[in-house]
C-alpha atoms as an extended CHARMM CRD file, in Angstrom:
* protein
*
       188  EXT
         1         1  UNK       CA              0.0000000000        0.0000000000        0.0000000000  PROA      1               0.0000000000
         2         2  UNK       CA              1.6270000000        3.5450000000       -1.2020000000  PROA      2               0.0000000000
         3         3  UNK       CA              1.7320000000        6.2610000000        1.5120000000  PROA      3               0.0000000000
         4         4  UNK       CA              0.9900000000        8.2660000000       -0.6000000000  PROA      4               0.0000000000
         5         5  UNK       CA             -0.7180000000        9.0710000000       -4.0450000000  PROA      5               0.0000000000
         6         6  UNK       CA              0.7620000000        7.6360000000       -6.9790000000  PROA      6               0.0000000000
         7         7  UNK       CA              0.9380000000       10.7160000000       -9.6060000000  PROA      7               0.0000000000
         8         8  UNK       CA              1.1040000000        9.7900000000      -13.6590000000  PROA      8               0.0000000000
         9         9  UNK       CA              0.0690000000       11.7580000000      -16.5610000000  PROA      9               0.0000000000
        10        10  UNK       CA             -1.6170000000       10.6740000000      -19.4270000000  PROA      10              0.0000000000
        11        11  UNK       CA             -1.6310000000       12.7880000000      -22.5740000000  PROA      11              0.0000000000
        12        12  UNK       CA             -4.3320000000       14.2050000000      -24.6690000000  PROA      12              0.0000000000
        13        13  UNK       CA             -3.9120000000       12.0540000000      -27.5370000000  PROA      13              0.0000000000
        14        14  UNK       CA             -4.8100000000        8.8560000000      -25.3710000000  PROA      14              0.0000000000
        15        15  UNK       CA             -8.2700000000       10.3550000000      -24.7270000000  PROA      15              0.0000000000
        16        16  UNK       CA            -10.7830000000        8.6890000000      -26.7750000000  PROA      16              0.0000000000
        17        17  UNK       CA            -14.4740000000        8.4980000000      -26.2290000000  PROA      17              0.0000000000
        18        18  UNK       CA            -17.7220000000        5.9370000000      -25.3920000000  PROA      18              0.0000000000
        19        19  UNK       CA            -17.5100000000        3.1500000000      -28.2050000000  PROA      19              0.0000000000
        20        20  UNK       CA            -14.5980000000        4.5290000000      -30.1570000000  PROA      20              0.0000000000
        21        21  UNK       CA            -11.4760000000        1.7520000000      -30.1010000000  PROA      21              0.0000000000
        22        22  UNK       CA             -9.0510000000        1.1410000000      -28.0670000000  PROA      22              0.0000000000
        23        23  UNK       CA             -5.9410000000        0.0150000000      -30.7640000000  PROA      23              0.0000000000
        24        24  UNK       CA             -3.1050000000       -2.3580000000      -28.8210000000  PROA      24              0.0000000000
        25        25  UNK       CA             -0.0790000000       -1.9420000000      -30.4210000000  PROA      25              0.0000000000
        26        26  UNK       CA              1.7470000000       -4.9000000000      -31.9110000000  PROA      26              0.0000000000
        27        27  UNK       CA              4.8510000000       -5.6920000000      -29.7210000000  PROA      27              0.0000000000
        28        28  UNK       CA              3.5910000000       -4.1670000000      -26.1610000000  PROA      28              0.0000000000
        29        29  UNK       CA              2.7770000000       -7.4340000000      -24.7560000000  PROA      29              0.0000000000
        30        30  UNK       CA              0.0820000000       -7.0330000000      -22.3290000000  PROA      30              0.0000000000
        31        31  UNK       CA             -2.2090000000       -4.8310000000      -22.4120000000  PROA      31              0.0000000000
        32        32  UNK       CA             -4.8510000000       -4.1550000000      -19.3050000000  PROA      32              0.0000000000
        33        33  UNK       CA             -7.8250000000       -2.5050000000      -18.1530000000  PROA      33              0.0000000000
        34        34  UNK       CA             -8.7990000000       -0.8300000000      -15.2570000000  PROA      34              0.0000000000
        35        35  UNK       CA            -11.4120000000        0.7730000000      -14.5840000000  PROA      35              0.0000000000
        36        36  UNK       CA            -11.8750000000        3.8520000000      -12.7760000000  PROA      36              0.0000000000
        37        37  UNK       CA            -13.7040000000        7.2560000000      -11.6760000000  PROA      37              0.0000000000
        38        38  UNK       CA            -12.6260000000       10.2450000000      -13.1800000000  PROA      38              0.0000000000
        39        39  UNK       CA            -13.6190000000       13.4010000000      -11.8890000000  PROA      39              0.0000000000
        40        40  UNK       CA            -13.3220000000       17.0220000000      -13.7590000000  PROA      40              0.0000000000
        41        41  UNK       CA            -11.8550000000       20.4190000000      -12.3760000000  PROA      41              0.0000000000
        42        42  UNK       CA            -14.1890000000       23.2330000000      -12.7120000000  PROA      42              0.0000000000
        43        43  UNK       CA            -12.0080000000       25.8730000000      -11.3830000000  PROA      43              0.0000000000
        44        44  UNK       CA             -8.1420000000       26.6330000000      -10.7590000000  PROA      44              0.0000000000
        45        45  UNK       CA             -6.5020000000       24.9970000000       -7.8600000000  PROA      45              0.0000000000
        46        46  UNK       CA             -3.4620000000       25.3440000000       -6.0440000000  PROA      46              0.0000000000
        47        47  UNK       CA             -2.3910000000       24.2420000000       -2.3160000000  PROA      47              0.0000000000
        48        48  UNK       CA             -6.1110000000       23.4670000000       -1.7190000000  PROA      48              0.0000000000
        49        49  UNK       CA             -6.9200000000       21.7640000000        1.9160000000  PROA      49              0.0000000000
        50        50  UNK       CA             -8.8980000000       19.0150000000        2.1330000000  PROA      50              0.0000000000
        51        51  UNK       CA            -12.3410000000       20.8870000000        3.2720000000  PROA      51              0.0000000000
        52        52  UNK       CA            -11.8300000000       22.3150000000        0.0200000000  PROA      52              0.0000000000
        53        53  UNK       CA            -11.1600000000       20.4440000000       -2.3670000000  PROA      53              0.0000000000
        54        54  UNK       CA            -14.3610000000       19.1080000000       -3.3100000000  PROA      54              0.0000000000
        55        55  UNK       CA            -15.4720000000       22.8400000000       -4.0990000000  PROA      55              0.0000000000
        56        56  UNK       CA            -13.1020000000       22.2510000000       -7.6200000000  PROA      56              0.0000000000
        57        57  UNK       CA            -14.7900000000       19.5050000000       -8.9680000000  PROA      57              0.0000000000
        58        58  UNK       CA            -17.4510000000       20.1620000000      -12.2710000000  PROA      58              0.0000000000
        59        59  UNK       CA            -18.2330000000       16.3450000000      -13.1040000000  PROA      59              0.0000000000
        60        60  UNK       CA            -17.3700000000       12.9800000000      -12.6750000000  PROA      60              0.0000000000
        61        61  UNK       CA            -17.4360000000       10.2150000000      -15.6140000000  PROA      61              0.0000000000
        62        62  UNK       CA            -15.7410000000        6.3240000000      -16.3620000000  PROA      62              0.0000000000
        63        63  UNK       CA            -12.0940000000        6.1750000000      -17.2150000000  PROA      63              0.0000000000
        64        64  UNK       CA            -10.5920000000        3.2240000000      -18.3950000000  PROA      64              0.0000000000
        65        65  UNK       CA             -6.7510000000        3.8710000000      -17.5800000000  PROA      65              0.0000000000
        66        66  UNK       CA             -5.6010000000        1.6210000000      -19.9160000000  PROA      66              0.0000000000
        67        67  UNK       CA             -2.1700000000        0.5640000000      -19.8600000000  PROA      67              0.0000000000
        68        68  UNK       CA              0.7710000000       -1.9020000000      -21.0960000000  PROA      68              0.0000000000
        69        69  UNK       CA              2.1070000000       -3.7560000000      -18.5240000000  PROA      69              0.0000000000
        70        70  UNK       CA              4.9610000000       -5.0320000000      -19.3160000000  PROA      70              0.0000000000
        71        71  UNK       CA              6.3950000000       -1.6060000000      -20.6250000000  PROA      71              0.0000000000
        72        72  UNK       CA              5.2050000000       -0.4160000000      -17.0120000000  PROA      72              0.0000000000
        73        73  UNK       CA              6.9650000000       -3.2660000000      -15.4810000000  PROA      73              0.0000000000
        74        74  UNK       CA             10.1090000000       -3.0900000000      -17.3700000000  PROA      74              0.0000000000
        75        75  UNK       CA             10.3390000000        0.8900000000      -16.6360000000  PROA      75              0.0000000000
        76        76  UNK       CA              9.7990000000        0.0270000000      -12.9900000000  PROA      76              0.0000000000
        77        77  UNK       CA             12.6130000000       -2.0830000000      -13.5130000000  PROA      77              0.0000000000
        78        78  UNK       CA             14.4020000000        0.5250000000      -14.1100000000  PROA      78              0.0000000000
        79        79  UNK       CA             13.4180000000        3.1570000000      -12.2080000000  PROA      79              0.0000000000
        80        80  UNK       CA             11.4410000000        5.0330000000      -14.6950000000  PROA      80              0.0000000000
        81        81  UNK       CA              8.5180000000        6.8360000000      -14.7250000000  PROA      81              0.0000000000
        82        82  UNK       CA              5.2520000000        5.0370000000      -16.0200000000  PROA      82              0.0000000000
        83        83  UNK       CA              4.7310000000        7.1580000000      -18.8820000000  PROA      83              0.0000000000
        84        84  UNK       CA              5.3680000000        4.7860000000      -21.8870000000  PROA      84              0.0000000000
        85        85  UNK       CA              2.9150000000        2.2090000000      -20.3480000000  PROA      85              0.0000000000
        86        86  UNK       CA              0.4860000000        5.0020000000      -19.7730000000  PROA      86              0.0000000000
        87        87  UNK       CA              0.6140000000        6.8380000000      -22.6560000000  PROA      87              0.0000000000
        88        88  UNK       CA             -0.5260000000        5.3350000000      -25.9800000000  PROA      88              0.0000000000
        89        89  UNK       CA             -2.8920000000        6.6340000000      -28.1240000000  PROA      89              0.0000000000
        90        90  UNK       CA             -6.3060000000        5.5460000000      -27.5340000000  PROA      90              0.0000000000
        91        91  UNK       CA             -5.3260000000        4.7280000000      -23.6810000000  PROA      91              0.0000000000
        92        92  UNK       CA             -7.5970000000        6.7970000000      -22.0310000000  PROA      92              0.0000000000
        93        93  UNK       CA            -11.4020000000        6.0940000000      -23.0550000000  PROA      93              0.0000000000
        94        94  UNK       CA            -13.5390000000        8.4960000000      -21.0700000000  PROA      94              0.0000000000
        95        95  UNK       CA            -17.4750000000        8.2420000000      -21.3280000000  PROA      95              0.0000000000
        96        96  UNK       CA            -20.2230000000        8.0620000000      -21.8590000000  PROA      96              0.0000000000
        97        97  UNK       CA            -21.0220000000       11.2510000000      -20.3900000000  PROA      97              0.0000000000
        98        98  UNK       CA            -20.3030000000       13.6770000000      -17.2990000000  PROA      98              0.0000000000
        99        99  UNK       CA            -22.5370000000       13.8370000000      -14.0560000000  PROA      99              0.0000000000
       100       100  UNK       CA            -22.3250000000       17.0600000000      -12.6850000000  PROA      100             0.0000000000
       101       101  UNK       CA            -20.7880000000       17.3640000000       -9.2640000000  PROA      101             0.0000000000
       102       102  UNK       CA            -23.9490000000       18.8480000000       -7.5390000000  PROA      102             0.0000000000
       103       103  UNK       CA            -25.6030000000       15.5690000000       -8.1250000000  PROA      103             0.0000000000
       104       104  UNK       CA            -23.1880000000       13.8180000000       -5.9780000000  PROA      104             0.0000000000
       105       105  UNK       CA            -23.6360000000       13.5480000000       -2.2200000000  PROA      105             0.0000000000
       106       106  UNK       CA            -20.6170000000       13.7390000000       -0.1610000000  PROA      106             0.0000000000
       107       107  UNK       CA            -18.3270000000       11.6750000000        0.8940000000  PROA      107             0.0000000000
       108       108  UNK       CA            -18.5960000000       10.7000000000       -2.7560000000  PROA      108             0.0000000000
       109       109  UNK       CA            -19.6930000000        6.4640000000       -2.7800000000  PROA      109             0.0000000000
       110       110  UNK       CA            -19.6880000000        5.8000000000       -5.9400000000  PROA      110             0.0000000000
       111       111  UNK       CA            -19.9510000000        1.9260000000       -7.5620000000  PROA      111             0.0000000000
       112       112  UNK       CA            -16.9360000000        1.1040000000      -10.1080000000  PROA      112             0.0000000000
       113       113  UNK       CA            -16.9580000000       -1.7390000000      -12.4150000000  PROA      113             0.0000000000
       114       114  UNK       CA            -15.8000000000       -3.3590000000      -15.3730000000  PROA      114             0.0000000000
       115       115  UNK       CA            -16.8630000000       -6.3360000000      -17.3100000000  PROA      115             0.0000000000
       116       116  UNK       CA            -14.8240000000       -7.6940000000      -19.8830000000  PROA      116             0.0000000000
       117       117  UNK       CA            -16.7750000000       -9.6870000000      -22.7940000000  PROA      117             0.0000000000
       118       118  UNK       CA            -19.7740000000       -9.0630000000      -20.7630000000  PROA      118             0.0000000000
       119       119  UNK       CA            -18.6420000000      -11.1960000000      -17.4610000000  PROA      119             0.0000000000
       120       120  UNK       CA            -17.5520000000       -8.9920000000      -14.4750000000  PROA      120             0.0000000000
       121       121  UNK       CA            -14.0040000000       -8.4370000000      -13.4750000000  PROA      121             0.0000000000
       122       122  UNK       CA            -13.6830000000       -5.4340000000      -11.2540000000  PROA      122             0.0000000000
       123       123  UNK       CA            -16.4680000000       -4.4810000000       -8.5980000000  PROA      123             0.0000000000
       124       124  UNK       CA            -15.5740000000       -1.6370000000       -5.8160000000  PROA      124             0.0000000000
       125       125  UNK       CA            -16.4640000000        1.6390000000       -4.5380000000  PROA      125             0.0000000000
       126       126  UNK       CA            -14.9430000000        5.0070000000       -4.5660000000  PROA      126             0.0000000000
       127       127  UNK       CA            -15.3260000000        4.8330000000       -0.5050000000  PROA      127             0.0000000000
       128       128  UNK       CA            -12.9580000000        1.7080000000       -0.2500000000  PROA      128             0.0000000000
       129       129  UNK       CA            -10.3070000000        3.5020000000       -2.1070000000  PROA      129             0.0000000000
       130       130  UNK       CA             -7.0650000000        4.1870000000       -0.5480000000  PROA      130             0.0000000000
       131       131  UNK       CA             -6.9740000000        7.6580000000       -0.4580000000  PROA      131             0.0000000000
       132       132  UNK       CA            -10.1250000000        9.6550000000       -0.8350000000  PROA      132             0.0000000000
       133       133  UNK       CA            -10.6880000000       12.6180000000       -3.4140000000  PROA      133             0.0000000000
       134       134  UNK       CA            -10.1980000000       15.5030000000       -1.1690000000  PROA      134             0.0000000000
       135       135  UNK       CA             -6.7160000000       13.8850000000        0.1310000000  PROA      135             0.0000000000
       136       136  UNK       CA             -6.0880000000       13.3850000000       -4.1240000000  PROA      136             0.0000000000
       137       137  UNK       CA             -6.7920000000       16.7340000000       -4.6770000000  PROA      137             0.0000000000
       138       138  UNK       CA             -4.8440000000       18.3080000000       -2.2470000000  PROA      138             0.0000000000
       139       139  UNK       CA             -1.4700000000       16.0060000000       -2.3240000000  PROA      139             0.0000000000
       140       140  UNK       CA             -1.7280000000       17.0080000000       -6.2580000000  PROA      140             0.0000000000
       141       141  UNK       CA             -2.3920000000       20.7750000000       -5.7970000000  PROA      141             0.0000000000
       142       142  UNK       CA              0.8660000000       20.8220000000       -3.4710000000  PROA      142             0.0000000000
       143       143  UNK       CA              2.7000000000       20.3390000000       -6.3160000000  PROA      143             0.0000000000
       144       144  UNK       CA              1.0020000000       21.7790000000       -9.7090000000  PROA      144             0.0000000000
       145       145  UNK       CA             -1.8050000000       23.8250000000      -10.0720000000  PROA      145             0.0000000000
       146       146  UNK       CA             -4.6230000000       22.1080000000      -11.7740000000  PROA      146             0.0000000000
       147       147  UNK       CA             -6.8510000000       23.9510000000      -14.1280000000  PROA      147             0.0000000000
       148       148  UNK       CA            -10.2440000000       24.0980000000      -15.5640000000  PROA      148             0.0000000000
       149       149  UNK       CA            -10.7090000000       21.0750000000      -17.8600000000  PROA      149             0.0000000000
       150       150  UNK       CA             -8.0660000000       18.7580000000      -16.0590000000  PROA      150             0.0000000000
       151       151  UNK       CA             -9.2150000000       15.3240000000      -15.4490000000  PROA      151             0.0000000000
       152       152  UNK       CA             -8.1840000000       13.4810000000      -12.4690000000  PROA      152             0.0000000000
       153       153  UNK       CA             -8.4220000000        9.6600000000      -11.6910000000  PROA      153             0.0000000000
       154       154  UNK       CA             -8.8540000000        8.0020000000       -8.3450000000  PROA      154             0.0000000000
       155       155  UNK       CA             -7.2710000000        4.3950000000       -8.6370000000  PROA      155             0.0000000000
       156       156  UNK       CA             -8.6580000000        1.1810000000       -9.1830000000  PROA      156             0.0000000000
       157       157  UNK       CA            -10.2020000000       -1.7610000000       -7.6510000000  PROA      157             0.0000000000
       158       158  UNK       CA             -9.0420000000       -5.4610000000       -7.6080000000  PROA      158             0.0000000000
       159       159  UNK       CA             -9.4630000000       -7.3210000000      -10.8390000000  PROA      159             0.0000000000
       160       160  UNK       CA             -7.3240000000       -5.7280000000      -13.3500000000  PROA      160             0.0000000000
       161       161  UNK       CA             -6.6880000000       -7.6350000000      -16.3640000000  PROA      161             0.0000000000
       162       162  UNK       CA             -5.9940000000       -8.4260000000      -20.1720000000  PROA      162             0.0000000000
       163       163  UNK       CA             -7.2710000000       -7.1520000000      -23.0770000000  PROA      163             0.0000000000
       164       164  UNK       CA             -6.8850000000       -8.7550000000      -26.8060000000  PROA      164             0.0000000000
       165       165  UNK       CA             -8.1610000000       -7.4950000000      -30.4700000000  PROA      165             0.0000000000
       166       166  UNK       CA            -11.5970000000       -8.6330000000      -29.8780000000  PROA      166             0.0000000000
       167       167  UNK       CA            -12.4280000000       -7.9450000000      -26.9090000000  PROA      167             0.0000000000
       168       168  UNK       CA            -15.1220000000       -5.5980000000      -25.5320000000  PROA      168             0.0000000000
       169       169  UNK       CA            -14.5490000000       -3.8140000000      -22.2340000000  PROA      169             0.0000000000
       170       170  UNK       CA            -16.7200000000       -2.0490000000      -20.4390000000  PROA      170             0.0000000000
       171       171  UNK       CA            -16.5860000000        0.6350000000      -17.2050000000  PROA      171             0.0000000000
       172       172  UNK       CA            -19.2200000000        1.1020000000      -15.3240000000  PROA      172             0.0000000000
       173       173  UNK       CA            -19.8960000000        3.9590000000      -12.6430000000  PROA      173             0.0000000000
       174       174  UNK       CA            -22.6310000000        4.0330000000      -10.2990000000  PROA      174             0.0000000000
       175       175  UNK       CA            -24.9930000000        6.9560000000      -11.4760000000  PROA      175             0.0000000000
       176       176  UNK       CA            -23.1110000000        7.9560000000      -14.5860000000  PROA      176             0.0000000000
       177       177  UNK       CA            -23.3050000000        4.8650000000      -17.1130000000  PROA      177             0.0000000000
       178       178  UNK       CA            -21.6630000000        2.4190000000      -18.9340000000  PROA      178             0.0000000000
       179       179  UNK       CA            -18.4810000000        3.5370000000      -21.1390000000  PROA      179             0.0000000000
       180       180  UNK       CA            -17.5830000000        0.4450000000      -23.6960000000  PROA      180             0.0000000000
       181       181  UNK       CA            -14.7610000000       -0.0480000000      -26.3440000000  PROA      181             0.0000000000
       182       182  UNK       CA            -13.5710000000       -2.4480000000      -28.3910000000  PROA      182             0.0000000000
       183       183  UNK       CA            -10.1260000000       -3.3860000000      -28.4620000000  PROA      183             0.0000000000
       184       184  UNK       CA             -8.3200000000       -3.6310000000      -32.2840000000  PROA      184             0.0000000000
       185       185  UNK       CA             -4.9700000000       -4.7310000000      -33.0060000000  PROA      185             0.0000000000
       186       186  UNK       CA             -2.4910000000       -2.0800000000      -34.9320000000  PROA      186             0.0000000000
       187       187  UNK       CA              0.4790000000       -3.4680000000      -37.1980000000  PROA      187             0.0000000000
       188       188  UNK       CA              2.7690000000       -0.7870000000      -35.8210000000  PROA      188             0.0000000000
C-alpha cells in the first residue's frame, strides 16, 4: 500500500471516447484494463486543503486507464517513470457522459466496475479507495496547479486484467453509465 498518491500523466492524444477503439499496439505485450472514476476540475486549484477540495470539482465520468504492462513493469525495472505504459494513443477512453458534481452527495460512494466480454471483473467503490478525493486533490495541488478542464483519476479496484483485439470492455460507474470499447490490433 503507497503512503501516498501515486501521480502519472496521461496525454491528450490517449483520450478517446464511449464506443470509439481502443488500438493495442503490436509488440507491447500485455495490455490491461482498469477501470476507474474520473472526476473534472471546474475551477483553478493550487495548495487546496482538504475541506476544500471538493469545491473544484465540475463532473465525474468512467475512465478506463488503460495501460501496457509489461512496458510499465520493465520501466519500474528501471526506475522510470510510467509514462510509456500510460501513454498510448487511444489509452484513455472516457465516457459516456459527465454527471455534474452537484448531483453527488458527499463523501462521494460511488460503484466502479468493469466487465470484460460481458462477465464482471472489477467491482468496488470510490469509498474503499485508498486515499479519498479531497486527500487526491490536495497532495496534487501541493505540487502543480490544476486547471479548468483537467481530469483526475482516483485508482482502481481489484481485478485488473488483459485485453486482446476482440475484446469488448466495459466501465461502469454508479450513477453515470456504462463507457464500452472495443479493443483492435495495430500493425505498428
Amino acid at each position: 500500500v503507497p503512503k501516498e498518491p501515486i501521480l502519472f500523466g496521461k496525454w491528450p492524444s490517449c483520450v478517446i471516447g464511449h464506443e470509439d477503439a481502443i488500438v493495442k499496439p503490436a509488440g507491447i505485450g500485455r495490455g490491461d484494463y482498469e477501470a476507474e472514476l474520473a472526476l473534472l476540475i471546474g475551477s483553478t486549484a493550487k495548495n487546496v486543503t482538504k475541506a476544500d477540495a471538493m469545491s473544484h470539482i465540475s463532473g465525474y465520468t468512467c475512465m478506463n486507464d488503460v495501460s501496457a504492462r509489461e512496458v510499465q513493469i520493465a520501466d519500474i525495472g528501471n526506475s522510470l517513470p510510467w509514462m510509456a505504459s500510460k501513454n498510448y494513443d487511444t489509452f484513455a477512453p472516457m465516457g459516456p457522459c459527465i454527471l455534474l458534481a452537484e448531483s453527488v452527495p458527499e463523501p462521494v460512494s460511488i460503484k466502479v466496475g468493469s466487465a470484460l466480454n460481458g462477465e464482471s471483473r472489477q467491482n468496488g467503490n470510490t469509498s474503499d479507495f485508498i486515499f479519498d478525493i479531497p486527500t487526491i486533490i490536495e497532495y496534487i495541488t501541493k505540487t502543480m496547479t490544476l486547471e479548468p478542464g483537467d481530469v483526475i483519476t482516483t485508482g482502481t479496484p481489484v481485478g485488473v486484467g488483459p485485453i486482446e483485439p476482440g475484446d469488448i470492455i466495459e466501465i461502469t460507474c454508479g450513477g453515470i453509465g456504462t463507457l464500452s470499447n472495443p479493443v483492435i490490433s495495430s500493425d505498428i
